[in-house]
N, C-alpha and C positions, 0 to 999 in steps of 0.2 A: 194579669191579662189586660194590662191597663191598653187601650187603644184599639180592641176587640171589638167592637162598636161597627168597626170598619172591616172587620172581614166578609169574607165573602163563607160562605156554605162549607167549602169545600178548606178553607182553610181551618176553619172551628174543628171538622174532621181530621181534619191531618192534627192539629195539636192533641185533638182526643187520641189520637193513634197512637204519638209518641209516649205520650204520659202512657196509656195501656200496656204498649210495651217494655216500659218501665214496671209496673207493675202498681203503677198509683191508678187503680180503679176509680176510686173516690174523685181524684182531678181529671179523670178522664169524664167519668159521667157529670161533673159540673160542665165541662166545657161544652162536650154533645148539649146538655140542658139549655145554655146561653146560647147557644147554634139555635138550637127548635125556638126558641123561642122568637129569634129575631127571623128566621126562614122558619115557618109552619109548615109550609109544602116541600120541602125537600126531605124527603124518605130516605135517603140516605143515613142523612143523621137518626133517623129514627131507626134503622136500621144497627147502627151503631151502637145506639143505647141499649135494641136488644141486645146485643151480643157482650155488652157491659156488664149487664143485669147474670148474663151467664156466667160472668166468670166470677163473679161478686154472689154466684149461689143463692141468687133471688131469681125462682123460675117461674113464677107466677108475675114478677112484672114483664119478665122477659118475654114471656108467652105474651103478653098483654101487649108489646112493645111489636111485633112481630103479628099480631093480628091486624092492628092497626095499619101496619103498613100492605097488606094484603086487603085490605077494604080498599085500598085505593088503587093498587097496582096487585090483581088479583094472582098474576103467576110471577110474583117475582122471586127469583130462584133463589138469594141468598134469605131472604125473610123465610124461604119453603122452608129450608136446611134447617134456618135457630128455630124456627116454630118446632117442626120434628122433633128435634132435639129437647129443647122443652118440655115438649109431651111425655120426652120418656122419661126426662126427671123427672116427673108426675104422676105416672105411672101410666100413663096414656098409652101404652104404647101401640095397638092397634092404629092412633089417630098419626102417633107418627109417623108410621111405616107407608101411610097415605100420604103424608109431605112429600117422603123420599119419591115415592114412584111417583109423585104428581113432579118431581123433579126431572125421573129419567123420561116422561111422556112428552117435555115441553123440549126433550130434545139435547140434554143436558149431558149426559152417559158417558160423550166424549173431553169433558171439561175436569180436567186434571183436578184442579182446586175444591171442588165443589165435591166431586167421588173420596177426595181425602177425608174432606169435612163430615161427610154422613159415616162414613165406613169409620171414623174415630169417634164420632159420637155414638155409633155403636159398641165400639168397641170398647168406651168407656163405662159401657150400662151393661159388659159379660154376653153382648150377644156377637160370640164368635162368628159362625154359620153368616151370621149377615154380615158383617164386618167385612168377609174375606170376600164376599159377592164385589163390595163397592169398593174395595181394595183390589181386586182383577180391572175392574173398569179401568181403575187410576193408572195401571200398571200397562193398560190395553191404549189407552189415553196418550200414554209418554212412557214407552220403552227404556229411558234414560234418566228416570226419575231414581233416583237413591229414597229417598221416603217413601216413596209409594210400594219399591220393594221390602225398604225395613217395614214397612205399617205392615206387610204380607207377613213378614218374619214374626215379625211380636205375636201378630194372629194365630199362626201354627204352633208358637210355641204354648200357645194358652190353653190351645186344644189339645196336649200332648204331644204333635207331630213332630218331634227331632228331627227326622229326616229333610223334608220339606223346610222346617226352619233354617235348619243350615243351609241348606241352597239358596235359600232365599237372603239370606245372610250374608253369604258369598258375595252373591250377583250385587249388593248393596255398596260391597266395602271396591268391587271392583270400578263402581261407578264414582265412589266417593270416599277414598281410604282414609278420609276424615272423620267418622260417623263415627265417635267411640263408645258412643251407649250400643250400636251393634256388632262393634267388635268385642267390643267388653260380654254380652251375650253369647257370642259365638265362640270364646275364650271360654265359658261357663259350660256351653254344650259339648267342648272338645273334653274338656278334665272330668266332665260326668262321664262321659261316655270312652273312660281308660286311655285317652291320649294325650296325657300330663305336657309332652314335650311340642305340639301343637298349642293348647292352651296357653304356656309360656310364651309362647312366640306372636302369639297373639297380645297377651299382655302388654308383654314387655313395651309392644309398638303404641301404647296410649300414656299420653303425659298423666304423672301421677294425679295432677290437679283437675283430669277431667276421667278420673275414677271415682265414681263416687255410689258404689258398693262395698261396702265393709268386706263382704265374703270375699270380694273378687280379691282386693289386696293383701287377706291373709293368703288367699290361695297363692296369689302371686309369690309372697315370704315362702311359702313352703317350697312351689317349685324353684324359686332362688337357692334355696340352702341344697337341693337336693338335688339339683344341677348341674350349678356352678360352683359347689363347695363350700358352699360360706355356711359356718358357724356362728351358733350364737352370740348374741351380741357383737357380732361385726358391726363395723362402721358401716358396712356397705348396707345395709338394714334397716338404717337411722332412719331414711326419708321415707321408707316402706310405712315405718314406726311414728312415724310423723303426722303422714298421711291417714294413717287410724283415728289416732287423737283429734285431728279435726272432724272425722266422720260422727266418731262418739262424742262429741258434746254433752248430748244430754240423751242414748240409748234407751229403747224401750226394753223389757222384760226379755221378748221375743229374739230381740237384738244382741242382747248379751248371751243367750243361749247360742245362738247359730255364731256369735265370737268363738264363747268357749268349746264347739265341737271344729270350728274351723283351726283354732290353735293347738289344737290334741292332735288331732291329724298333720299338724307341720312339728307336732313334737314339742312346741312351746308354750311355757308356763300362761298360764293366762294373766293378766295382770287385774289390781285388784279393783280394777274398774270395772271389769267383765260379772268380779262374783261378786262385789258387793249388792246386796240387797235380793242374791239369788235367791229362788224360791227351791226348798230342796225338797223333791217328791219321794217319800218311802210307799213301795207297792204292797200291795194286800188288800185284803180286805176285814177291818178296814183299815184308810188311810191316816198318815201322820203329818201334820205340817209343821215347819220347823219351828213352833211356839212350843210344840209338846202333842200339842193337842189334837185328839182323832177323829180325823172328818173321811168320807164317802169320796170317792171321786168327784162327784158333782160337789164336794164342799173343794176338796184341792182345786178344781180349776174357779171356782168362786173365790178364792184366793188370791189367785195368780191374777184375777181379775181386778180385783181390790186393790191388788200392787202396781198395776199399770197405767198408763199416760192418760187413759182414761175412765175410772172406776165407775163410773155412775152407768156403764151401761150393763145389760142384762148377759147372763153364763151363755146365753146362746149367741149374741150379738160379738162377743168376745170368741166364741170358739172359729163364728164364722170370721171375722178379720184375724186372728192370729192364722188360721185356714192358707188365709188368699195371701199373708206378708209371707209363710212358709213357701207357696208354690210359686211367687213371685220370687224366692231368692234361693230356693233350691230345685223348683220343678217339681216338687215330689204333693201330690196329695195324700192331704188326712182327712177322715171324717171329721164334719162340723154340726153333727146332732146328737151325739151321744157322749159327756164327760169320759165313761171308760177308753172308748174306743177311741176318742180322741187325742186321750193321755197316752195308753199305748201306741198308736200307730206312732204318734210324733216319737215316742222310744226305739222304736223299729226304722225310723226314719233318720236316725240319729240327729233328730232335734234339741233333745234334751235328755237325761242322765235318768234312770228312775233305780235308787237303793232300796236293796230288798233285806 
């Protein structure tokens, strides 16, 4: 940044922007730093830095970063948003919920950018119910907004509401037949919901390299072979088969199960990337883990736990995330507080295999 000396405010910002957009936090928040520091009073850049500190999952400066700028400029509307936001990493969340509305009071309601921001950082902390409130604004905002419709879709589908998420889905892909994360979605609600040759056609219309759900592209193989006739080991397959191998690099536990019930169902051998290091559950009471030895349910998912990307957390911490990657990638909820019922349901759900 040699000659930085000589910017101006607004240019320190924009290089913080570009590098953030990259994805280099760290050189973004040096830049904002060397901004504030040579411009004290410009709130922008401190503005900036909050929202740095967010995504770098330090919420306590970020809060910190975002109060500051409110001591000086007391309704400023983007510092309202990260402060909120902030709060509810923290668990604040009453304090946030005060940001938002101190948001829609100062007049704000109709400001497309701003109704996305809160309604995803709700959306991001599981509060549906509110997400979808600031997700209508946005949508009330700018009729012709493709995100602000998908941000509705994703919401509904969180909630269970298939119906509604497909419409909303729809209305996305008509404004933007480019969206393939909600076509790829919408692909997924057609084939759950028994309309295999829909779901295909939706597929098919997204480049392989901007699929990037495992599930979706075994589903894609299955409705291929079953389609269009193609048999195993066809050529025409290979880039199907291609496009796996780069998803699975390095699969969590979770991930190879929902492989292997996705390749059963297309009739295909699972390959031995999928079972290696499977966890094989025998049912009863009591349980067997594949060393021999006889553990409780609560010992199999202690297990399952110990084998995955990250063991250090607790049976419950792990029931609840294996929970939320299942209904994110198949819709279907399991219980997250009880080993039995959590083992089962995901059997019933056909998550994984249990040998009796």
């Amino acid at each position: 940044m040699e000659g930085s000396r000589f910017w101006s405010a607004e240019e320190f910002d924009r290089q913080a922007q570009r590098l953030y957009e990259a994805g280099d936090y760290d050189g973004a928040l040096e830049s904002l730093r060397r901004g504030a520091a040579l411009y004290p009073e410009a709130v922008e850049l401190l503005v900036s830095i909050g929202y740095t500190h967010l995504a770098r999952e330090e919420y306590v400066w970020a809060r910190r970063s975002f109060s500051q700028v409110l001591e000086r400029e007391v309704d400023h509307e983007d510092a309202l948003v990260g402060l909120g936001e902030s709060r509810l990493k923290l668990g604040e969340r009453a304090r946030g919920f005060q940001c938002f509305e101190r948001v829609l009071d100062l007049g704000f309601g109709r400001d497309l950018d701003l109704m996305l921001s809160i309604g995803r950082a709700l959306f991001r902390e599981g509060l549906w119910e509110h997400a979808e409130r600031f997700f209508r604004r946005a949508v009330a905002a700018d009729e012709k907004s493709a995100d602000a419709a998908a941000d509705l879709a994703y919401t509904f589908h969180r909630r269970g509401d298939g119906v509604q998420a497909r419409l909303w889905l729809e209305r996305c892909l008509e404004l933007d037949a480019d969206n393939h994360d909600a076509r790829s979605l919408l692909a997924n609600l057609f084939y759950e919901g028994g309309e295999p040759e829909r779901a295909l056609d939706h597929l098919d219309r997204i480049p392989l390299d901007n699929l990037w759900d495992p599930v979706s592209v075994w589903r894609l193989v299955e409705l291929v072979r079953a389609y269009r006739e193609v048999t195993d080991g066809a050529r025409e397959l290979d880039p199907y088969l291609k496009r796996l191998d780069q998803l699975f690099v390095d699969p969590t536990p979770e991930e190879r199960i929902l492989l292997e019930v996705e390749m059963e169902a297309a009739g295909l051998e699972a390959p031995s990337m999928a079972a290696r290091d499977q966890l094989d559950l025998f049912g009863g009471d009591p349980e067997m883990a594949p060393s021999g030895q006889r553990m409780d349910w609560t010992g199999i998912v202690r297990a399952m736990c110990e084998s995955s990307t990250n063991p250090g957390q607790s049976v419950e911490e792990f029931m609840r995330e294996t929970a939320r990657r299942v209904r994110d990638m198949t819709g279907i909820d399991i219980p997250d507080d009880d080993p039995e019922a959590f083992l089962k349901a995901s059997a019933r759900a056909g998550v994984l295999h249990i040998d009796r």
